[in-house]
N, C-alpha and C positions, 0 to 999 in steps of 0.2 A: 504494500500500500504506500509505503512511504517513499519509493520509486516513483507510482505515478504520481504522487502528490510534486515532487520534485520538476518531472516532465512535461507537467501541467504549467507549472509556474514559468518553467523557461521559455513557454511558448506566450505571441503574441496574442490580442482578444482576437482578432482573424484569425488565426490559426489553433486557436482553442476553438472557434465557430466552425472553422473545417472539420477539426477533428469531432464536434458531436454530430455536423451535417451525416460524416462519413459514416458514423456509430448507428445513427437511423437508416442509414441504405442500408447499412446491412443487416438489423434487425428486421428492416420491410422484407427484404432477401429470404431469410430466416422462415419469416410468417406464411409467404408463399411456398417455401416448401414445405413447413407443418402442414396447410390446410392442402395440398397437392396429399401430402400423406395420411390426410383421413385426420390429424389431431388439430381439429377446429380450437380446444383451447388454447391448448400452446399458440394455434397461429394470433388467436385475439389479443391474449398476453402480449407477443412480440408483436404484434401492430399497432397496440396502445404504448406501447414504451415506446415505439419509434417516434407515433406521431407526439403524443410528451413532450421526446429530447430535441427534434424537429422544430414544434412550438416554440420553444423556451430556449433554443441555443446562443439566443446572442446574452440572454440574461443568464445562464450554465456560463456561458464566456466570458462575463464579468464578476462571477460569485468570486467566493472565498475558493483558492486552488482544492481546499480538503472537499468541501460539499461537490466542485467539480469531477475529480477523481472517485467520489463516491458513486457520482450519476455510471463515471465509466464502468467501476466494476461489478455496478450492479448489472447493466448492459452486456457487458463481457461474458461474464456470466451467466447469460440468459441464451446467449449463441452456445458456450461453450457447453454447457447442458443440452444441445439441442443436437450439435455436432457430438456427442459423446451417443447418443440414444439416436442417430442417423448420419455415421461416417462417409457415406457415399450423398454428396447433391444431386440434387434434380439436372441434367444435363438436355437442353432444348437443341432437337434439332429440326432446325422448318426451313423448309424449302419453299423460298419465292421467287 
């Protein structure tokens, strides 16, 4: 924790705002392979935490570094859980 607290802080508020933009794609990411996979809660979970971190990124990018880093590993942790219980992603292949 006390890493990303560190890593948060060296970064600028744009680039704190990148970084939780980034943290909601791929939570939406996430969501759409839960609900592909049948687990509609998990995907509601990780689509309301995205849209959340999404909402509120530029004010996450001005907090206190700990509450910011807190947002992340709550986040992190919600992929990594997800990715632990469906190691292989969804892989789209379409032809236009």
């Amino acid at each position: 924790m006390k890493e990303k607290i560190e890593f948060i802080k060296d970064l600028s508020i744009e680039e704190r705002e990148e970084v939780f933009v980034d943290i909601a794609r791929t939570l939406e990411g996430t969501a759409r392979e839960a609900l592909f996979d049948g687990n509609r809660h998990f995907a509601a979970l990780s689509a309301n935490m995205a849209e959340a971190i999404r909402v509120n990124a530029d004010e996450l990018a001005r907090d206190e570094p700990e509450n910011a880093a807190r947002v992340l590993q709550q986040a992190t942790a919600m992929i990594s859980q997800f990715k632990a219980v469906h190691p292989y992603h969804m892989i789209s292949h379409s032809v236009h």
